[in-house]
C-alpha positions, 0 to 999 in steps of 0.5 A: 798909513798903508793897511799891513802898518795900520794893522802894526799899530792896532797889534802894538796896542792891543798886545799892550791891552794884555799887559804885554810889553811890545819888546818881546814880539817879533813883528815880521813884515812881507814884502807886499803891503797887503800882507802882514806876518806877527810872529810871538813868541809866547813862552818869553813873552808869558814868561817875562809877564810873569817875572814882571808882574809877580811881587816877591811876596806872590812868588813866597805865597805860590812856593808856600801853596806848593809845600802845604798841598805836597804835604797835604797829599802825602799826609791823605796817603797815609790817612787811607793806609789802616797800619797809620797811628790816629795822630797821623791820619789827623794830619790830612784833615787838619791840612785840608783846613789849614790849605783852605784858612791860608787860601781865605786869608791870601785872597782877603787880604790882597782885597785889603780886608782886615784878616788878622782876626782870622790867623788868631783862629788859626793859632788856635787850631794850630797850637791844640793840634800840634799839642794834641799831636806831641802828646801822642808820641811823648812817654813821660805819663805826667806831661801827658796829663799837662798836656790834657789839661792845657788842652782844656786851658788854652782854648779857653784862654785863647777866646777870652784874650780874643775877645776881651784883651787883646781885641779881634782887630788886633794880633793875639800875641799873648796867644801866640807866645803862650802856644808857642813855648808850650809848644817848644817845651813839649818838643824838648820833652821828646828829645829828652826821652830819646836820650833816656832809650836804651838803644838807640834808633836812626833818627833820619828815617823816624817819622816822630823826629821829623815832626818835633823837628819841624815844629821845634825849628819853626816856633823856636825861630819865630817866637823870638819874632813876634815877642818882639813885635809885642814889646814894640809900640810904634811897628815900622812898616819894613820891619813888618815887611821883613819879618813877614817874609822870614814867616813864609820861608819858616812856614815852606821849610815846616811843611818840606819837614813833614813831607821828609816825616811822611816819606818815612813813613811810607818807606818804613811801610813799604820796607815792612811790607816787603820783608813779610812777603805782602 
């Protein structure tokens, strides 16, 4: 075998090393054999590889890291300008933690570790904050003092399911449920009171009706989900599979509604802004 087709052979194997599938190169060979010219075209190549070696659950988790950083970066805008309610600048934080849990529990559970225990956690903090978050913007004095109360309850009822019902290892579904149509109650509360204003206001740029929107859509989908789930003995796999993937797609239209809420928030401001001169 002559030197320029030895030198074929080592470059075949070694773009195979990489993970690269040879079709996507072009080798070119001069005239003389003391030569050898490999052109590669790198951007179909990484391209192709990618296509290639993402599952489709990888291309759901990297939109779903895309939509909560956005969100994410929109809510620490908002947590620096001085006119933005309490309940709003809670956000950045919350999705500082929420980015940091989802990043854990990826990683974790593509080593194959157990991490359900850690999304039972994760319930907890979402369900108190969102609850907290509805009663900021709710009227109705008496559902705001249920709503302090089941702030106090749910927690608590929260831990004791964690650690003596339903167990660490498994999912707290009971939790789930229980968060999930306090949660819906407390959206259809607000709603309520926007049929009892006086006047009416434009919804599209309200930032509070994005909001319910949102959470109203997401836990309105997914609870009939997971009762299900929780009514089942024997969990198939591919069920598992499916509903998994309508999770992450609730979960990235969730957080594409609270970005469309902060915009409008930040453009009501800019509008106000504008209008006094500042």
């Amino acid at each position: 075998m002559s030197s320029a087709g030895r030198d074929v052979s080592e470059a075949h194997l070694a773009l195979k090393m990489i993970g690269f599938s040879i079709p996507f190169f072009t080798v070119l060979r001069n005239c003389s054999d003391s030569q050898l010219t490999i052109k590669i075209n790198f951007k179909q190549a990484l391209s192709n590889y990618l296509l290639s070696s993402l599952t489709m659950s990888d291309m759901y988790t990297i939109i779903y890291f895309i939509t909560i950083l956005t969100t994410f970066i929109l809510a620490s805008i908002l947590f620096f300008k001085k006119e933005t309610p309490t309940y709003l600048k809670l956000f950045a934080p919350f999705l500082l933690i929420e980015t940091i849990l989802s990043a854990i529990t990826t990683a974790l559970a593509k080593k194959g570790i157990h991490t359900l225990w850690i999304y039972n956690i994760v319930g907890l903090l979402e369900f108190s904050f969102y609850i907290t978050i509805l009663k900021s913007i709710i009227k109705t004095q008496l559902i705001i003092k249920v709503s302090n109360i089941m702030l106090v309850i749910f927690p608590i009822f929260s831990i004791l399911n964690f650690f003596f019902l339903q167990g660490i290892k498994d999912f707290n579904s009971i939790t789930y449920s229980v968060g999930c149509l306090f949660t819906i109650f407390l959206c259809i509360v607000y709603i309520y009171e926007l049929f009892q204003l006086p006047t009416a206001i434009k919804l599209i740029s309200d930032t509070n009706f994005w909001i319910v929107t949102s959470l109203l859509f997401f836990y309105s989908v997914s609870f009939p989900l997971f009762a299900c789930t929780n009514l089942m003995k024997d969990f198939p796999q591919d069920l598992g599979i499916i509903i998994q993937l309508i999770i992450d797609i609730l979960n990235i239209i969730l957080y594409i509604l609270f970005c469309v809420a902060f915009i409008c928030k930040l453009k009501v401001k800019e509008v106000t802004q504008s209008k006094i001169g500042i």
